[in-house]
BAFI-3210 file (N, C-alpha, C; in Angstrom, 3 decimals, decimal comma, padded with zeros to 6 digits):
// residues 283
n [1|2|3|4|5|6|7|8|9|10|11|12|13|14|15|16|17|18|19|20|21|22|23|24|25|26|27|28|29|30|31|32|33|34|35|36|37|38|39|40|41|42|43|44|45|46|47|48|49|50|51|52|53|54|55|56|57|58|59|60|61|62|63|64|65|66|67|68|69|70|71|72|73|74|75|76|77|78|79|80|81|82|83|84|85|86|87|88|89|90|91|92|93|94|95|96|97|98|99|100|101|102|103|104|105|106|107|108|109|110|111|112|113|114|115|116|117|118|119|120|121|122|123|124|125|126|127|128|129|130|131|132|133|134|135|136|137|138|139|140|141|142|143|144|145|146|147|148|149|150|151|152|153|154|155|156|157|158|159|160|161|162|163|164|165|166|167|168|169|170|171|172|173|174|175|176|177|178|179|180|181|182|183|184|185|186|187|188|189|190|191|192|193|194|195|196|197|198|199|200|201|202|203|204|205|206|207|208|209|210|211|212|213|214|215|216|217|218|219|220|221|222|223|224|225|226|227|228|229|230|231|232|233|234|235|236|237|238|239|240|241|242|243|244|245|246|247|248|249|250|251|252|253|254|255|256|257|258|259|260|261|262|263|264|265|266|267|268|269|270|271|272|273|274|275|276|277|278|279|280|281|282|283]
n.u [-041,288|-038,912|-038,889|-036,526|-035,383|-036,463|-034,353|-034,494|-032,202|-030,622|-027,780|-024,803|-022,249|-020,044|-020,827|-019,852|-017,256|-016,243|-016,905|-015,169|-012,662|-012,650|-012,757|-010,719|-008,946|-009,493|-009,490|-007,835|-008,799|-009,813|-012,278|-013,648|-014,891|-016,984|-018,432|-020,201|-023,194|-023,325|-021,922|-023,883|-026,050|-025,344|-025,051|-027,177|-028,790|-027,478|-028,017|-030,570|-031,078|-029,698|-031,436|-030,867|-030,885|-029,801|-027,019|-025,186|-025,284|-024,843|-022,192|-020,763|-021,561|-020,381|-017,515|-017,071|-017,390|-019,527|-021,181|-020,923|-020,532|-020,377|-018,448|-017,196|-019,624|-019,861|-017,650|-017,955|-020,184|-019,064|-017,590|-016,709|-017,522|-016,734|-017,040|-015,645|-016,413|-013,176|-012,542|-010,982|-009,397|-007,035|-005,045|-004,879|-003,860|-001,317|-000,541|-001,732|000,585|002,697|002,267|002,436|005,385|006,211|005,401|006,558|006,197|004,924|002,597|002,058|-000,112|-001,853|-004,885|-005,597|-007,737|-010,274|-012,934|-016,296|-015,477|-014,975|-012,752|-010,539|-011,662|-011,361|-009,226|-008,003|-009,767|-008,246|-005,531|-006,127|-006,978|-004,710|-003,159|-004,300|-005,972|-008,326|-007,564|-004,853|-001,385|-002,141|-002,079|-004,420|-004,841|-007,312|-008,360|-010,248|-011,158|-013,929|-016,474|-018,713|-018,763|-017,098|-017,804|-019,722|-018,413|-017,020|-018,979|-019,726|-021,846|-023,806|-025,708|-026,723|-026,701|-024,284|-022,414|-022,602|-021,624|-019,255|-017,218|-018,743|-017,859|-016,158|-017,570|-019,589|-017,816|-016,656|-018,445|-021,675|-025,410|-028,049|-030,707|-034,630|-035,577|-033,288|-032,941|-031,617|-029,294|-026,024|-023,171|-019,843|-017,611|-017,205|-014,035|-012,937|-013,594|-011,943|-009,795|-009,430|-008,423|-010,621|-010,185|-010,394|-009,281|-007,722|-005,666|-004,520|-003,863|-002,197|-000,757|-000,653|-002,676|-000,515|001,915|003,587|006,494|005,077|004,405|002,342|000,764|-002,229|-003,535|-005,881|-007,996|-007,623|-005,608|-006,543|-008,103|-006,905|-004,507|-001,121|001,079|-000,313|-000,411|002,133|003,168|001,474|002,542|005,471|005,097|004,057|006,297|008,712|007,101|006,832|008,143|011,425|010,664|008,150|004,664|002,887|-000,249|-002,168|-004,968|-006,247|-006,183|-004,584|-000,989|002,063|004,100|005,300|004,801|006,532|009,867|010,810|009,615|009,401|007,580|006,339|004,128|001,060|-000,353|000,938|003,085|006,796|009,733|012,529|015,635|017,593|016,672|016,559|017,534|020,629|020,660|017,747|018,024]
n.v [-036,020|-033,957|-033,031|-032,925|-030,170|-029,851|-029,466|-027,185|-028,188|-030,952|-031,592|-033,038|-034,517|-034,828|-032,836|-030,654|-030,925|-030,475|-028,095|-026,966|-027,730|-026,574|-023,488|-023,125|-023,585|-021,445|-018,859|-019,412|-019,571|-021,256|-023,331|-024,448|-027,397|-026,786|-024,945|-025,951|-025,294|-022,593|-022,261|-023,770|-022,357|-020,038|-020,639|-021,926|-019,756|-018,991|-021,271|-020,925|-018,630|-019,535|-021,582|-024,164|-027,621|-029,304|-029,184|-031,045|-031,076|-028,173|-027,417|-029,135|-028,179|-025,670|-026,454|-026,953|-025,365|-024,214|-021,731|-019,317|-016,698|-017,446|-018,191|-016,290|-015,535|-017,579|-017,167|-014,847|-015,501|-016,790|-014,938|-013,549|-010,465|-008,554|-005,235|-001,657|001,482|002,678|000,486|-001,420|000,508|001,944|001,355|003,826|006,158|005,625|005,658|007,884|009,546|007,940|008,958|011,482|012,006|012,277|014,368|015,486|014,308|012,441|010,130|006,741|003,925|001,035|-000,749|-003,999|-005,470|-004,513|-004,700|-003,159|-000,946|001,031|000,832|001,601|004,301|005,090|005,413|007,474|009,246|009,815|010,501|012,734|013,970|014,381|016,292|018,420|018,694|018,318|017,460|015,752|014,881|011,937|008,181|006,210|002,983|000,329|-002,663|-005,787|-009,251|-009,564|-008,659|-007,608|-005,537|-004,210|-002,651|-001,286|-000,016|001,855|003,032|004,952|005,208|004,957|003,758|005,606|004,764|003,824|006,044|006,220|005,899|007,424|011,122|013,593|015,989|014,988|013,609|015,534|016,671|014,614|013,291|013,508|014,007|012,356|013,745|013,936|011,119|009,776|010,230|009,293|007,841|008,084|009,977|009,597|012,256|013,783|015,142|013,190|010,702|011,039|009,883|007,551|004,384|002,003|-001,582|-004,263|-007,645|-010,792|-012,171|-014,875|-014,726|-015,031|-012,712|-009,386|-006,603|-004,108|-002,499|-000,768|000,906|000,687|002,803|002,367|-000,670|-002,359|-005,328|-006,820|-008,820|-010,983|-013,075|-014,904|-016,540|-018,050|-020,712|-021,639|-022,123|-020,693|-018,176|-017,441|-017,303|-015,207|-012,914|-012,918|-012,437|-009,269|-008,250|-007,600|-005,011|-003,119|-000,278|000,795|001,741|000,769|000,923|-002,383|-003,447|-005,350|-007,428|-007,805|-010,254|-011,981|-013,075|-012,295|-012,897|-015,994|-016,182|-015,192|-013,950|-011,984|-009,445|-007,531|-006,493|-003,794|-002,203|-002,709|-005,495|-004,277|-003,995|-003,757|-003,465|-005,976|-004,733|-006,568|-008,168|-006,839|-006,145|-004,962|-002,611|-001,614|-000,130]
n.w [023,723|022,159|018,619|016,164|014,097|010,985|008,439|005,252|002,991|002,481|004,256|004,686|006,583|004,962|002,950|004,210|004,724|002,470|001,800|003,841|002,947|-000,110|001,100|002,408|000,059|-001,355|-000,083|002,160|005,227|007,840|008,589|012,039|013,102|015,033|013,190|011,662|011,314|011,129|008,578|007,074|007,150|005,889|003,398|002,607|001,803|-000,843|-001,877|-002,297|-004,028|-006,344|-006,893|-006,625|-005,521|-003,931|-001,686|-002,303|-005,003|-005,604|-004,731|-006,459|-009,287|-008,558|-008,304|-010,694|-012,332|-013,818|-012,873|-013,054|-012,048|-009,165|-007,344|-006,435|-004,904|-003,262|-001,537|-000,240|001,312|003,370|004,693|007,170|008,932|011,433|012,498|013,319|013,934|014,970|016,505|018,458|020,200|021,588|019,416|017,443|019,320|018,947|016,254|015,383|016,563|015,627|012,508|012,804|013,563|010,883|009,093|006,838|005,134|002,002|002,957|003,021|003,732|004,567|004,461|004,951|005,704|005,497|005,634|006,067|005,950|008,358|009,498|007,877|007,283|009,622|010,353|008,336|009,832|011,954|010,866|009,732|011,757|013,190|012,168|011,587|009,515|006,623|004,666|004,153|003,676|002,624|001,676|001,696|001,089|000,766|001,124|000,555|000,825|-000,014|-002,155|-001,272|001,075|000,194|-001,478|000,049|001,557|000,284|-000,807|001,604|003,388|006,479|008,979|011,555|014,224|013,863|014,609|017,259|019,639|018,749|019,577|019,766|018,542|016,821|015,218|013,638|012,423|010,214|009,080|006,943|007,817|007,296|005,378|004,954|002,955|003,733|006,624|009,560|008,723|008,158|005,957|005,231|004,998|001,713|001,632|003,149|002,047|-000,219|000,537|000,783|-000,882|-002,535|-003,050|-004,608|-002,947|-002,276|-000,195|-000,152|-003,074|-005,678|-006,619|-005,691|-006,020|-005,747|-004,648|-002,145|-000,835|002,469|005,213|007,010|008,026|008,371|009,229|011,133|013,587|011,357|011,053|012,852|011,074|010,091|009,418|010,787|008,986|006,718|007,800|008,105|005,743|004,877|006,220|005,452|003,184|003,869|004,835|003,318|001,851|003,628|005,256|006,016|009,206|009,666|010,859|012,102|012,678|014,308|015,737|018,500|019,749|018,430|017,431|016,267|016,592|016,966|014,555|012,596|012,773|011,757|012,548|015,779|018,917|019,077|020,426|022,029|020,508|018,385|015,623|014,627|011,901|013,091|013,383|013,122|011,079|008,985|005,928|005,093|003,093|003,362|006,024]
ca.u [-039,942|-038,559|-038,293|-035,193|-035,681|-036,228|-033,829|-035,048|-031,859|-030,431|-026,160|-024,479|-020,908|-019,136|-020,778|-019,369|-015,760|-015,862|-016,715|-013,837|-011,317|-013,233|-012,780|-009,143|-008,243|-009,743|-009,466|-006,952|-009,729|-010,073|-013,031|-013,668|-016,177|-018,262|-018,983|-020,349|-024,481|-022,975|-022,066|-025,262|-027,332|-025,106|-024,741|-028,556|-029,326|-026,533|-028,553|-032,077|-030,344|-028,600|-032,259|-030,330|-031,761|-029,084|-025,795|-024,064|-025,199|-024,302|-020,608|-020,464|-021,858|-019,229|-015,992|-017,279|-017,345|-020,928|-022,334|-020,655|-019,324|-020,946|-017,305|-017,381|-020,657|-019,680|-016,501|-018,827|-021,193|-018,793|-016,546|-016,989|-017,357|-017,535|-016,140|-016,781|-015,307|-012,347|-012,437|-009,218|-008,953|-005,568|-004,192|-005,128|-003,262|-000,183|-000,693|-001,357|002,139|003,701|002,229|003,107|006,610|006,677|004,220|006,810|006,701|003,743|002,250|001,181|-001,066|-002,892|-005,328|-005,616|-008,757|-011,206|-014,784|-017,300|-014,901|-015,106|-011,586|-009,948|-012,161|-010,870|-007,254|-008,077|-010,116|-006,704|-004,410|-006,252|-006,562|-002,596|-002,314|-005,900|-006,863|-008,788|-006,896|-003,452|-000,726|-001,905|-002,849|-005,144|-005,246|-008,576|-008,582|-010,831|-011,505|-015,430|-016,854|-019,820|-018,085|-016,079|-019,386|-020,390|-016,982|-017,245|-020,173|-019,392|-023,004|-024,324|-026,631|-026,352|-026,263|-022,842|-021,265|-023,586|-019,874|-018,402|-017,329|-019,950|-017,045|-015,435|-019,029|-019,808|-016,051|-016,070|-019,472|-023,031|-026,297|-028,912|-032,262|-035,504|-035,746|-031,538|-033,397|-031,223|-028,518|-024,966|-022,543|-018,501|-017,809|-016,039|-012,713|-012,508|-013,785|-010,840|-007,948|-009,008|-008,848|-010,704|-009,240|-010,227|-007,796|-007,223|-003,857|-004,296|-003,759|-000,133|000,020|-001,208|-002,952|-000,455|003,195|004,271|006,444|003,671|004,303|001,555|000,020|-003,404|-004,000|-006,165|-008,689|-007,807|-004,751|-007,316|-009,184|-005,837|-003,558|-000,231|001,136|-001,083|-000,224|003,751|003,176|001,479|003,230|006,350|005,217|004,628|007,606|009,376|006,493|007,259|009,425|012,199|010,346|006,535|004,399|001,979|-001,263|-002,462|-005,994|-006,198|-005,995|-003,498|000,482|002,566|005,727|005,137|005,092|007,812|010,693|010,969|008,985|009,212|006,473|006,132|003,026|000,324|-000,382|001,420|005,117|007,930|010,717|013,510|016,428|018,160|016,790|016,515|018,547|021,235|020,156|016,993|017,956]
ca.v [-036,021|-032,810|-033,886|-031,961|-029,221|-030,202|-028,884|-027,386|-029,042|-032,005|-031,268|-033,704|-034,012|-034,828|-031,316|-029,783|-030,931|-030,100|-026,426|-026,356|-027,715|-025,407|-022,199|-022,926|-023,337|-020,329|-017,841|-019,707|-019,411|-022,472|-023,241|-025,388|-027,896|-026,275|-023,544|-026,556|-024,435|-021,623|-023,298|-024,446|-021,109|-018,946|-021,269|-022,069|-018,884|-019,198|-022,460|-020,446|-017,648|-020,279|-022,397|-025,645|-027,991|-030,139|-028,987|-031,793|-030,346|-026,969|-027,781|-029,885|-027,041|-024,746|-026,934|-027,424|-023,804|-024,232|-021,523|-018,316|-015,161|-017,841|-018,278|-014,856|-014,980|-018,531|-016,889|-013,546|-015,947|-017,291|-014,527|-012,938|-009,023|-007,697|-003,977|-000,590|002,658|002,993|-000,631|-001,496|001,981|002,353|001,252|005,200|007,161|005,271|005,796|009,816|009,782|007,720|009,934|013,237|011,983|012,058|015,593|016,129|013,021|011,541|008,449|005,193|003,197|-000,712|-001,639|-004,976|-006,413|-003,409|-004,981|-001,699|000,678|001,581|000,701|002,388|005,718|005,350|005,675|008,463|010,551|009,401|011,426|013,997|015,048|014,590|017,207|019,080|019,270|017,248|016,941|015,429|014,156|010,665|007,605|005,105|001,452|-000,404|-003,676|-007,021|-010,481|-009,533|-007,528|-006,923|-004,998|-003,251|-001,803|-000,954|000,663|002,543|004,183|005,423|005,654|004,048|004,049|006,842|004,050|003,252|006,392|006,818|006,080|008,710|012,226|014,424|016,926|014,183|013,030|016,891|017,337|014,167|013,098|014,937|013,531|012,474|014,444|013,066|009,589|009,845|010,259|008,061|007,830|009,299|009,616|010,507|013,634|013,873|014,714|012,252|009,514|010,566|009,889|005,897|004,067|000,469|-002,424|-006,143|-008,616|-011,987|-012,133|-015,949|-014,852|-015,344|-011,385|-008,463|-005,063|-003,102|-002,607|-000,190|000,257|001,198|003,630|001,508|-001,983|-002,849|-006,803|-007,110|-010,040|-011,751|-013,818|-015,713|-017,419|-018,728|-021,457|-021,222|-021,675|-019,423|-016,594|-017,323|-016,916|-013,902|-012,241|-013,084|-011,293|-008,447|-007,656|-006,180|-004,412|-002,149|000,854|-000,013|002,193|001,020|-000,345|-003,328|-003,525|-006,683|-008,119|-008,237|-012,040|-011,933|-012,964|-012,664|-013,160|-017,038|-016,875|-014,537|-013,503|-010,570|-008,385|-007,118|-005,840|-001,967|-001,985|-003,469|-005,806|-003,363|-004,624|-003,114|-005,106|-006,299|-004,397|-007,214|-009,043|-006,134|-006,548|-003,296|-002,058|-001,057|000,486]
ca.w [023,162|021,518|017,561|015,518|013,424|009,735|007,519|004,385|002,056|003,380|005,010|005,570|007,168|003,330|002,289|005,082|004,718|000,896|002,205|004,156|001,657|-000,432|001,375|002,746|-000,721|-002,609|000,934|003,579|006,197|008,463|009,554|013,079|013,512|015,508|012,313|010,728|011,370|010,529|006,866|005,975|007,395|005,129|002,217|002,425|001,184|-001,792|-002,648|-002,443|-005,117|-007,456|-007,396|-006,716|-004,317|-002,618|-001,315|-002,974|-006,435|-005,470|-004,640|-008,187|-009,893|-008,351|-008,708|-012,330|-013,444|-014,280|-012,186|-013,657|-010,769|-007,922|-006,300|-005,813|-003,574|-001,934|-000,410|000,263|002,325|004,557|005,329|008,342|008,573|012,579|012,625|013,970|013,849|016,404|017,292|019,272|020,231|021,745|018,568|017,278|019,430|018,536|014,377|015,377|017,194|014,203|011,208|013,118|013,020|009,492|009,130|006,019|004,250|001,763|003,720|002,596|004,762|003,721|005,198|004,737|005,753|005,379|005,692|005,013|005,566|009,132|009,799|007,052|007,697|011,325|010,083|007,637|010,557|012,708|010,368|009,841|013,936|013,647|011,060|011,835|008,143|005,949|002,830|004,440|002,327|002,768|000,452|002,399|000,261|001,969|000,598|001,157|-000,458|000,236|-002,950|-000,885|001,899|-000,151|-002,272|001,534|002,247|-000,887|-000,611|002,691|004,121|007,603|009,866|012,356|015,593|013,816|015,789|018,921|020,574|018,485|020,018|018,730|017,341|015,644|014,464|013,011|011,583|009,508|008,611|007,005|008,608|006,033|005,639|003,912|002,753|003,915|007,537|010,373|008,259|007,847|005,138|005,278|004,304|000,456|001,754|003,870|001,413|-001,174|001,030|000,730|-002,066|-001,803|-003,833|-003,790|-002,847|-001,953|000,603|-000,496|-004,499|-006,268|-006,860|-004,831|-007,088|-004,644|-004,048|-001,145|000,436|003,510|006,108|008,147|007,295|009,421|009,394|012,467|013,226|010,227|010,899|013,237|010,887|009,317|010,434|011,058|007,604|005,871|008,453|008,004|004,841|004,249|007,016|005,134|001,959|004,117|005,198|002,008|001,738|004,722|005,409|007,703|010,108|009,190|011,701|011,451|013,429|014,335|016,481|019,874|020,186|017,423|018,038|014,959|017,104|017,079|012,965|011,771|013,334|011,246|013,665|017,237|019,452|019,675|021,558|022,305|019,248|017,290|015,726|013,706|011,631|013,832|012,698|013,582|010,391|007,742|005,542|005,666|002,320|003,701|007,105]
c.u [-039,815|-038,211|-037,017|-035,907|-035,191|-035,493|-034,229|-033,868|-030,837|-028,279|-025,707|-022,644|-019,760|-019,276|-019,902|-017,759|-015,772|-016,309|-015,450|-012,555|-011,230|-012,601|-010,902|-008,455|-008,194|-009,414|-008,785|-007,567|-009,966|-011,179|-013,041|-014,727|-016,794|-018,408|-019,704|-022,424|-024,268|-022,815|-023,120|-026,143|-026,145|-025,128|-025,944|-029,440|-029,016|-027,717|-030,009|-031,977|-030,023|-030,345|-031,616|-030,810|-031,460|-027,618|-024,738|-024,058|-025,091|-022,926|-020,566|-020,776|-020,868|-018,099|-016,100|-017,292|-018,399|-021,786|-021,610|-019,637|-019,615|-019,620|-017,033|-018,439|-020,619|-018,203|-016,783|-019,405|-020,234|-017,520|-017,049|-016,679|-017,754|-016,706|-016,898|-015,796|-014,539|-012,256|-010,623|-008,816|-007,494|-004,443|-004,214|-003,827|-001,549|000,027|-000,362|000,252|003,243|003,932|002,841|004,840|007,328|005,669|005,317|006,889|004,896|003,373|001,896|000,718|-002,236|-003,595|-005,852|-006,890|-010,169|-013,056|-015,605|-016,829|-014,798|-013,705|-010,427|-010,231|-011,865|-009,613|-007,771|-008,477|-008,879|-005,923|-004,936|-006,408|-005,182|-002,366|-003,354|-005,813|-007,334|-008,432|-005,062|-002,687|-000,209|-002,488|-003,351|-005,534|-005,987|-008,669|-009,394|-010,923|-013,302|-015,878|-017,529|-019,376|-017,575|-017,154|-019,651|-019,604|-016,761|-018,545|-020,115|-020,689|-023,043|-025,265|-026,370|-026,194|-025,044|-021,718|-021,869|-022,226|-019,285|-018,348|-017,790|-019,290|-016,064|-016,501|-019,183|-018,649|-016,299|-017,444|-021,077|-024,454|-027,334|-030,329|-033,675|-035,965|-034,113|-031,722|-032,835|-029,869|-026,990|-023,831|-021,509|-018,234|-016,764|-014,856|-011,901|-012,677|-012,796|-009,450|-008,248|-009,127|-009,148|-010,652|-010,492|-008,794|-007,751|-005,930|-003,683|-003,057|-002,190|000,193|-000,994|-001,660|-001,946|001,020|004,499|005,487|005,440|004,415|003,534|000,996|-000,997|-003,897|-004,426|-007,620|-009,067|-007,343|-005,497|-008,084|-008,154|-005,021|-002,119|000,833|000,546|-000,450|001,420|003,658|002,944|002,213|004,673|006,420|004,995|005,614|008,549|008,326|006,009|008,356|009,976|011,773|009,098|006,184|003,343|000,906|-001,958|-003,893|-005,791|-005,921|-005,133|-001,865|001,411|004,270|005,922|005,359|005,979|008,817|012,078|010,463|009,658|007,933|007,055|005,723|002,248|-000,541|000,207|003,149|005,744|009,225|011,806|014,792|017,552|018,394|016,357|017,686|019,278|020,770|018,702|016,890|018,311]
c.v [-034,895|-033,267|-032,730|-031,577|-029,904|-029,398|-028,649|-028,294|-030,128|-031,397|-032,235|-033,233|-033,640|-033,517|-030,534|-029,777|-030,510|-028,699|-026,393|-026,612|-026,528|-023,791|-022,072|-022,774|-021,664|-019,180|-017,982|-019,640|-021,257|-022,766|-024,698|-026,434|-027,735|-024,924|-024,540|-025,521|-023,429|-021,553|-023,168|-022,909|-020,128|-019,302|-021,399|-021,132|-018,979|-020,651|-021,592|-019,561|-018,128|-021,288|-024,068|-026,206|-029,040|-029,633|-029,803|-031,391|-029,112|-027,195|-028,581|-028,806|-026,385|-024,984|-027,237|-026,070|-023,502|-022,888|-019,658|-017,670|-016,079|-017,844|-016,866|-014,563|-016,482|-017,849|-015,805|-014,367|-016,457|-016,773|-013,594|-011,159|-007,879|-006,384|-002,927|000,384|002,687|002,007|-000,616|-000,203|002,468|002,112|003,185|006,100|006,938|005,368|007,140|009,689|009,346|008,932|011,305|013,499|011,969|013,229|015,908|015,370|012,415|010,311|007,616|004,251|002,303|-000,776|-002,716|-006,406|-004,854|-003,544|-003,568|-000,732|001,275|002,050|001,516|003,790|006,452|005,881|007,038|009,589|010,816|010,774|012,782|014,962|015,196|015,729|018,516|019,676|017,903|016,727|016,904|014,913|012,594|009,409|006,503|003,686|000,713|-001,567|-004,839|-007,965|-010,048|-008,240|-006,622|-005,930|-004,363|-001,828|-001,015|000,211|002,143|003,421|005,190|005,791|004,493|004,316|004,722|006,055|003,630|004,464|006,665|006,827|007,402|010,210|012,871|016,005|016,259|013,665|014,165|017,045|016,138|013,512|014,139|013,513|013,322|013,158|013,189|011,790|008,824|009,606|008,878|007,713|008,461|008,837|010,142|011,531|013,369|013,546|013,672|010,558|009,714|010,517|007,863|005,289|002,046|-000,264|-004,037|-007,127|-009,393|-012,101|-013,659|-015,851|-014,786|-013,671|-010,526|-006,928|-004,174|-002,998|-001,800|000,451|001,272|002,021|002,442|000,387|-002,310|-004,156|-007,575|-007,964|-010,833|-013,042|-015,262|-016,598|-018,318|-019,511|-020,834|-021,205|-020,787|-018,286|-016,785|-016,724|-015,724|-012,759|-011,816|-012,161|-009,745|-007,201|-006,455|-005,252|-002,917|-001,275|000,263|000,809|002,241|000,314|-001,450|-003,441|-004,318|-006,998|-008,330|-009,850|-012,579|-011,727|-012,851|-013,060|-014,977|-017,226|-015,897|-014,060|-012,428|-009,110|-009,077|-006,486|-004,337|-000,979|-002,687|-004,005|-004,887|-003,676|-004,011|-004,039|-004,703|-005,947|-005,025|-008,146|-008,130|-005,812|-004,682|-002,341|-001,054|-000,238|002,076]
c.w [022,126|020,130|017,166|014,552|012,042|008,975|006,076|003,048|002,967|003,347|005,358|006,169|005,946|002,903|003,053|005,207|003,409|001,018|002,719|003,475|000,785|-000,409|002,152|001,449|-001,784|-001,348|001,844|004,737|006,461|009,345|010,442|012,455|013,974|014,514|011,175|010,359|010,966|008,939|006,653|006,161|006,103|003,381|001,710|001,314|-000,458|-002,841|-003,037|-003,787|-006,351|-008,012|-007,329|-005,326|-003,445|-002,603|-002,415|-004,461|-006,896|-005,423|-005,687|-009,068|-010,114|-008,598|-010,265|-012,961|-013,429|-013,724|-012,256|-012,291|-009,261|-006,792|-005,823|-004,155|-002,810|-001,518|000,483|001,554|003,040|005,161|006,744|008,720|009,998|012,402|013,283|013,886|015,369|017,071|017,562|019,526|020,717|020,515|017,724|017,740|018,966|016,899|014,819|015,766|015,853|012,911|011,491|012,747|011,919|008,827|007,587|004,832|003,332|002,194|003,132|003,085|003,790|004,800|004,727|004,450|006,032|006,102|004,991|005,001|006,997|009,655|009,154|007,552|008,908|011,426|009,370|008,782|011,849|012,082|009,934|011,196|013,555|013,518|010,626|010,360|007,372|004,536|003,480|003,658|002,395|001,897|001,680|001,147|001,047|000,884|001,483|000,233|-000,901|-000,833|-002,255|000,136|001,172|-001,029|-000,808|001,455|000,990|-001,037|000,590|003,317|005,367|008,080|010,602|013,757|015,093|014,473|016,797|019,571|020,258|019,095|019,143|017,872|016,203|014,368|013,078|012,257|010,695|008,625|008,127|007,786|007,162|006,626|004,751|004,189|003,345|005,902|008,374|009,777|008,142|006,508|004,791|004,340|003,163|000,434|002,283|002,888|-000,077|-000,203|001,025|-000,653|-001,931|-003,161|-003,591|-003,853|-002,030|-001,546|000,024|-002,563|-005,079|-006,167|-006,114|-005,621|-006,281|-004,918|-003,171|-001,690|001,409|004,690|007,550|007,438|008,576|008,901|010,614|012,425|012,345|010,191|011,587|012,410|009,372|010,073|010,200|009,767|006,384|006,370|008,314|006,789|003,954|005,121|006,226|003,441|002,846|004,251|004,758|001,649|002,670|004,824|006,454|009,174|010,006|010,908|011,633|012,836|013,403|015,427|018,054|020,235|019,113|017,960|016,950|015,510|016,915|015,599|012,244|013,021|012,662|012,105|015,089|017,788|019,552|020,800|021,764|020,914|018,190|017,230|014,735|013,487|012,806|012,914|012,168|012,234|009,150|007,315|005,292|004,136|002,718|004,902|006,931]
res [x|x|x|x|x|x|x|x|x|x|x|x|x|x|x|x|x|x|x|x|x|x|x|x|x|x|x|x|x|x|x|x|x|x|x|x|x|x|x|x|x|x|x|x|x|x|x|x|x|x|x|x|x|x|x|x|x|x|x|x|x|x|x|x|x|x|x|x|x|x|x|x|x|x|x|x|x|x|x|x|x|x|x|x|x|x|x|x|x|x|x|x|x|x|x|x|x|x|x|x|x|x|x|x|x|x|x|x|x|x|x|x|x|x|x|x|x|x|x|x|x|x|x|x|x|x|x|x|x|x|x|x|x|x|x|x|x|x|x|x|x|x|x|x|x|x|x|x|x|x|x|x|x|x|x|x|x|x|x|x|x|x|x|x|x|x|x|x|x|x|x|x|x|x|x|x|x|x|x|x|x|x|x|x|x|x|x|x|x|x|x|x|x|x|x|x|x|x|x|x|x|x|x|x|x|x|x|x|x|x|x|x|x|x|x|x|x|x|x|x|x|x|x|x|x|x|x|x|x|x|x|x|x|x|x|x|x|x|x|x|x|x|x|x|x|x|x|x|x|x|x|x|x|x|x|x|x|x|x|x|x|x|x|x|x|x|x|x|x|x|x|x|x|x|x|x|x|x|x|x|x|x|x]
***
């Protein structure tokens, strides 16, 4: 008979719902029941760091104050951070086509959910093909709830298998290669790392460090891990936060037509307000 794997601090189901109250309240993130393994393997660590030695006196700790910047690194541990340069790629050529249309205008482009930066840097090496130079007249805002990601995103270094995809003149034009102890490595080139500027920010929080209006807004595989009131909601601050000719870039498995009916589709996940419901001041 196969026994079960001993757990080193004991989980039960009570810890596991007082995470997700938890993390819906401080981040709007919903997690399933089947992310209940997921929980404990990321939190585990959090307990190994903090020196505390049962879940249930970790979460008392934390709702008690007691445990200093820790809400910081329990919302770190259970946010989720997949990215890559040029992910969703057809969303690209549709930004170049936008920004060109505006080759006379200073831009303003959010991105919203940043992670290390790949996404942002993707937009930045975007507008500069448009406009083939590297100092364009554009402001990139890269924001996340995730400090740690944003430290990432901010430094602008990777591993060099993070563009094996990349075209090897886009590779050479926007990045240097590290030598040395730098060996395997790459790290965006200067100009390209002042056209972003990365922020933290909680879409959950009463006020936003930011206030547009945006040219482009990128909020893509985020809205997923929000229910349907959360995502009305921040969708709905949005909005005024858009040019009446911005567009918003949204997740492949992402519908925002179902929670505002302020947008229209454009393209493919990609929507612009419905003129229909801006108000005439802004048209």
């Amino acid at each position: 008979m196969k026994s079960e794997t001993v757990k080193e601090f004991d989980f039960t189901r009570g810890d596991f719902e007082r995470v997700r109250v938890l993390i819906y309240q401080r981040a709007g993130i919903s997690l399933a029941d089947s992310k209940q393994e997921m929980v404990y393997s990321r939190l585990a660590r959090r307990l190994r760091a903090t020196g505390i030695a049962s879940f249930e006196r970790y979460l008392n700790e934390l709702e008690g104050g007691r445990l200093g910047e820790e809400w910081e690194s329990f919302t770190n541990a259970l946010t989720t951070n997949l990215t890559s340069f040029f992910r969703e790629a057809h969303h690209f050529p549709l930004l170049a086509e936008h920004v060109r249309a505006r080759r006379d205008e200073p831009l303003t482009i959010w991105c919203s959910a940043s992670s290390t930066g790949e996404e942002p840097y993707s937009i930045a090496m975007t507008v500069c093909e448009a406009f083939n130079t590297l100092t364009p007249k554009v402001e990139i805002i890269a924001t996340d709830i995730d400090t740690n990601v944003l430290a990432v995103g901010e430094r602008g270094v990777y591993a060099i298998d993070r563009i094996d995809k990349m075209a090897p003149e886009r590779a050479r034009r926007f990045f240097l290669r590290g030598k040395g102890e730098q060996e395997g490595m790459v790290r965006v080139r200067p100009e390209l790392r002042q056209l972003v500027t990365f922020k933290h920010l909680n879409l959950l929080a009463d006020k936003w460090p930011l206030t547009g209006p945006f040219d482009v807004i990128f909020c893509r595989n985020v809205m997923i891990y929000f229910d349907k009131a959360t995502q009305r909601k921040i969708l709905s601050r949005f909005v005024p936060l858009m040019k009446p000719d911005a567009l918003l870039f949204a997740g492949h498995s992402e519908n925002f037509l179902y929670v505002s009916d302020a947008l229209k589709l454009r393209g493919k996940t990609v929507y612009e307000l419905d003129p229909r419901r801006v108000p005439r001041d802004r048209q």
